[in-house]
N, C-alpha and C positions, 0 to 999 in steps of 0.2 A: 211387344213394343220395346222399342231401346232404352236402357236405363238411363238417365241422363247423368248418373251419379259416374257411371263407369268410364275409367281412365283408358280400355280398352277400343282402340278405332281399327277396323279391318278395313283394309282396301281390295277388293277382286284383282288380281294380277291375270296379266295378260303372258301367252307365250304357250309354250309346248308344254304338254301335259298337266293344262291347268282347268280349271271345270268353266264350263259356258254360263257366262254372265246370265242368270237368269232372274226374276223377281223370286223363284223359293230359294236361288241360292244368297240372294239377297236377306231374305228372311232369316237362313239360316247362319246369315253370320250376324244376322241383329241377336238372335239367339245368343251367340256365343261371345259376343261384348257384351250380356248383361250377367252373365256366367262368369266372366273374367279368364274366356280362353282365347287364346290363338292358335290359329292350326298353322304350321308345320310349312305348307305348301306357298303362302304366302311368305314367310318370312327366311326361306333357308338361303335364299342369293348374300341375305345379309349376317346371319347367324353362323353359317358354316361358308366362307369364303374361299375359294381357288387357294389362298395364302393370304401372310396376315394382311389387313386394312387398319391401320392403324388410324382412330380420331386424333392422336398428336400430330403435328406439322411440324416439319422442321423450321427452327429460330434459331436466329441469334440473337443475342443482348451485349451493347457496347459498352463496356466497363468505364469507357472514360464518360458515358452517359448514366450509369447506375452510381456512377463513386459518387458524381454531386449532388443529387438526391438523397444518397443515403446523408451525405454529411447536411443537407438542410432539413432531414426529419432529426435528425443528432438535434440542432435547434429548436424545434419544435414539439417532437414527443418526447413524454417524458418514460423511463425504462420504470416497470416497477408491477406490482400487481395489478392485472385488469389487458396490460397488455401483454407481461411476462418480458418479452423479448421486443428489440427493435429491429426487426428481422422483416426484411422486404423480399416477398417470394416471387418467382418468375413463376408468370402463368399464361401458360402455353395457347396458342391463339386455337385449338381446335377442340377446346376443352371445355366452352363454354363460362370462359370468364374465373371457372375456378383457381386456387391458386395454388396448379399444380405445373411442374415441368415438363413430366411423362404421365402416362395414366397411372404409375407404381412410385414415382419416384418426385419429394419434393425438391429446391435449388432455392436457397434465399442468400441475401448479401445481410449480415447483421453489423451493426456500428455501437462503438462503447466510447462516451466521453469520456476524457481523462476523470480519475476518482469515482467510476460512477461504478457500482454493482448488475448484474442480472442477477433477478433473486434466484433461490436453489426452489427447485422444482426435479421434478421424476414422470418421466411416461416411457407407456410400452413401446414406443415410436423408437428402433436404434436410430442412431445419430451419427455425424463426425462433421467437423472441423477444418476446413483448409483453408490455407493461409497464401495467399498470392502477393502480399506485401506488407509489410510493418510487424512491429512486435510491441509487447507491454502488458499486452495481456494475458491473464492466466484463467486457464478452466480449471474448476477443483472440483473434481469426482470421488464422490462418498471422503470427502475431507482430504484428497490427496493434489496439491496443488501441479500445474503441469503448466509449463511456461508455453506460449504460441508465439513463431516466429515465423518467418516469410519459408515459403520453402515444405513446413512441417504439417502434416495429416496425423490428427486427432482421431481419433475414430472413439466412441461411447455407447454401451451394448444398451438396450433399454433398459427400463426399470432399475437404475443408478440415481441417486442425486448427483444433480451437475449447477453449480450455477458460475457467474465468470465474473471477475473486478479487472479494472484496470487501473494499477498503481500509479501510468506515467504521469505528463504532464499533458500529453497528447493524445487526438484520439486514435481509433486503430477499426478495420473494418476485415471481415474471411466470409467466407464461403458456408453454408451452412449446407450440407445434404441428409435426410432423411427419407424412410420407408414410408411417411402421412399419406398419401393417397392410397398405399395400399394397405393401410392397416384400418383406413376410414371406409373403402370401400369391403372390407371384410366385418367389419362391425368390432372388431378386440381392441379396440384405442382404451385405455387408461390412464388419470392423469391425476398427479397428487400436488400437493404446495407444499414445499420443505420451506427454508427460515427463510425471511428476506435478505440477511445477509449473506455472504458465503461463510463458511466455518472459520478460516485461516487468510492470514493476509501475508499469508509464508508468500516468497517469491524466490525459492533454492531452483539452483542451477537444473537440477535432476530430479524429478518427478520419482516418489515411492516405488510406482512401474517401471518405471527405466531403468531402476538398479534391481528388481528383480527381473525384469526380462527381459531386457535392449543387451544382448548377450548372443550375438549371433552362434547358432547350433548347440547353443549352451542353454539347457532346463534345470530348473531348481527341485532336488529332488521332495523336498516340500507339494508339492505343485504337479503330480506326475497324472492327475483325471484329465481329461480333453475338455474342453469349455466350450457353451457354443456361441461364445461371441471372443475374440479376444482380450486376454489380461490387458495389452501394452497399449497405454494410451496416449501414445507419440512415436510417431515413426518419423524420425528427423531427415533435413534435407540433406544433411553432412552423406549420410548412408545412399540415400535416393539416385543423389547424382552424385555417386562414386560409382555406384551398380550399375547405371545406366553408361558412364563413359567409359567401365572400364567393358563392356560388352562391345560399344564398339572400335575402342583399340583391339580387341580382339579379333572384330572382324578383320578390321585389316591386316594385321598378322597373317589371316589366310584361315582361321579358326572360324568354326558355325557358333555363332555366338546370340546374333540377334533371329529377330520372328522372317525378317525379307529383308534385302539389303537395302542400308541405310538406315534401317528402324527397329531400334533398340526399346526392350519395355519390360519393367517389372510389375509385379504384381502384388500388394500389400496382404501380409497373411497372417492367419490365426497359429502363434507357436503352439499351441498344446495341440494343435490340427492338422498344421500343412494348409489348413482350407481357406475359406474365404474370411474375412475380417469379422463378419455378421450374416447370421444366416438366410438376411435379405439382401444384401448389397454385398458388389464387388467393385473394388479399387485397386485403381493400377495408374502409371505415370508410364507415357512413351515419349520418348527422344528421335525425331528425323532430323538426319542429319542435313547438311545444306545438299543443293540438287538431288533431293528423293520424293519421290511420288508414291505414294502407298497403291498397293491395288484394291479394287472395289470391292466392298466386301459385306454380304448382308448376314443382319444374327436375329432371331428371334428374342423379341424382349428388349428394353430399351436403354438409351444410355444418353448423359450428360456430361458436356467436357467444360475445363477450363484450359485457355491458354497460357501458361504458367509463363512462358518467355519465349519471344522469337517472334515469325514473322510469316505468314504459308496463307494458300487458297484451301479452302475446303468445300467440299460438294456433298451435297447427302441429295438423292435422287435426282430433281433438277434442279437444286437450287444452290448456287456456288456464292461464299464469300470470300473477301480477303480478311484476314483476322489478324489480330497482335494479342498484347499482352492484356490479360485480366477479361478477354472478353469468351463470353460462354455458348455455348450453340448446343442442340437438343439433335439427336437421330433414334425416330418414332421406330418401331420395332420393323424388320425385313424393309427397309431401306437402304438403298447400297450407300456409304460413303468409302470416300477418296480423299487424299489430304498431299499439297503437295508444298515441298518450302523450297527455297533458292537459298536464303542465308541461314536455314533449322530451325528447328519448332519443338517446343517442350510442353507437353498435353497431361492434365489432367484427367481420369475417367471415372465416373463413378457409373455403374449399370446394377440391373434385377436380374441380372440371369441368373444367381443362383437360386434365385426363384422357380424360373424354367429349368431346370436341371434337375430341382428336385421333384420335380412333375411329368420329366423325362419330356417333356416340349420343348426343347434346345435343340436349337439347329442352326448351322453358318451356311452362308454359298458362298465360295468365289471363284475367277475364273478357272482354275485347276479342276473344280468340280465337272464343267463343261468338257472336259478332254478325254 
């Protein structure tokens, strides 16, 4: 008899080389739902796939729809302990409601009233910070103040005390990206309460970090072990988009400079590494220039953009929008997108591939591949 306790439901599948629906084969899988097995033969179409299927869907979210939200929970919730943060997470329509972006990756909009703190807290969750407009606020990691302005990627390895005050008169809202879905669906989340206030209500030009490592090719020889998450907790826009325009004045020159013509991109990295920022997450900023069309391009593993400025269509599989500025869109793992501007477009990315890479399940297609 069937257990009724058991979460276990076997359906007979139909098709080529599957066993004839019979009343013992019936038995035999009541059998094996009160056992808490499934066999193999029923479930591989969906287990082991042709290629990925990803349950994310591709979205977008419109910034000038999330800003006044965020600014009427500003009104309403209060920051402090119980809710930590006033951090509103994008969650992804084929996710089942949870409040995730991608299955590895979270995306939330956080808002700070002028004067108001986030108290200091620490988890194993890495973290960062981007900033699509405004400044005044500072994040202070393990007591080192670090100013956020429009433009600048914070990035903070986990297990740091981080919490953030805002000195101005006004308020100020960024981008929040973490590894929560994939630290929640592995079971390693840990999470501590530091003070309620932050340590310093320093607000210097130059963040501790910044004067020991925003030093381009320059290592302190203090400092010469490899880290796996990076020291430098500000990677400024001054640098960002100097890199990115002076790549493509290059091109034009006649110099191989960018990834395909018109589309310039760098990639934010760990100095004591060369590698990626955190050992979950990679970050990068690309520049298209006006009339460029990217070619379509699928990666295993998934990734989250912001429009940082400009203006372009984007398409991830079939689904195409027109974007601008501040607004964010999701592409579920082996999904082709394409991105194309008339007047240029400046893109944020955050993605897990160094997740997949270091699992060696990393893999691109694009059209070249086909030739």
């Amino acid at each position: 008899m069937q257990s009724t306790s058991s979460p276990v439901r076997i359906t007979a599948s139909e098709g080529e080389n599957q066993p004839e629906r019979t009343p013992e084969l019936a038995a035999l899988y009541r059998g094996f739902e009160s056992e808490l097995l499934i066999p193999l033969w029923t479930e591989i179409g969906d287990l082991m796939p042709s290629a990925p299927r990803s349950k994310a869907l591709p979205h977008l979210w419109r910034w000038e729809r999330l800003l006044p939200m965020a600014e009427r929970a500003g009104e309403l919730v209060p920051v402090g302990r119980g809710g930590e943060r006033r951090a509103i997470a994008l969650a992804n329509p084929g996710l089942g409601g949870r409040p995730f972006a991608t299955p590895t990756l979270w995306a939330a909009i956080q808002y700070l009233n002028p004067g108001e703190d986030a108290p200091v807290h620490r988890h194993t969750q890495n973290a960062f910070r981007f900033v699509v407009e405004g400044e005044g606020v500072w994040t202070v990691v393990n007591g080192d103040p670090v100013a956020m302005r429009r433009g600048d990627f914070l990035p903070q390895a986990g297990w740091n005390w981080h919490g953030h005050h805002n000195i101005t008169d006004h308020p100020m809202a960024w981008i929040d990206g973490l590894d929560i879905p994939f630290q929640y669906f592995t079971d390693s989340t840990f999470f501590e309460f530091g003070p309620d206030e932050v340590e310093t209500r320093e607000a210097p030009e130059r963040s501790r970090s910044e004067r020991l490592w925003a030093h381009p090719g320059l290592r302190p020889l203090t400092h010469l072990e490899p880290a796996p998450a990076t020291p430098l907790l500000a990677y400024r826009w001054e640098h960002t988009d100097r890199a990115l325009a002076e790549q493509l004045a290059l091109e034009a020159e006649g110099y191989h400079a960018t990834i395909e013509p018109g589309h310039a991109a760098v990639r934010f990295t760990n100095p004591t590494t060369g590698g990626d920022i955190m050992p979950t997450m990679r970050t990068e900023f690309h520049r298209l220039a006006p009339d460029t069309a990217t070619a379509p391009v699928r990666e295993v593993g998934s990734s989250v953009y912001q429009v940082f400025d400009g203006t372009g269509e984007v398409t991830v599989a079939d689904v195409s929008w027109q974007v601008s500025r501040g607004d964010l869109f999701v592409v579920p793992s082996w999904q082709p997108l394409t991105v194309t501007t008339d007047r240029g477009l400046d893109l944020f990315r955050f993605s897990d591939t160094p997740i997949a890479e270091r699992l060696h399940l990393h893999r691109t297609h694009t059209p070249e591949d086909n030739r």
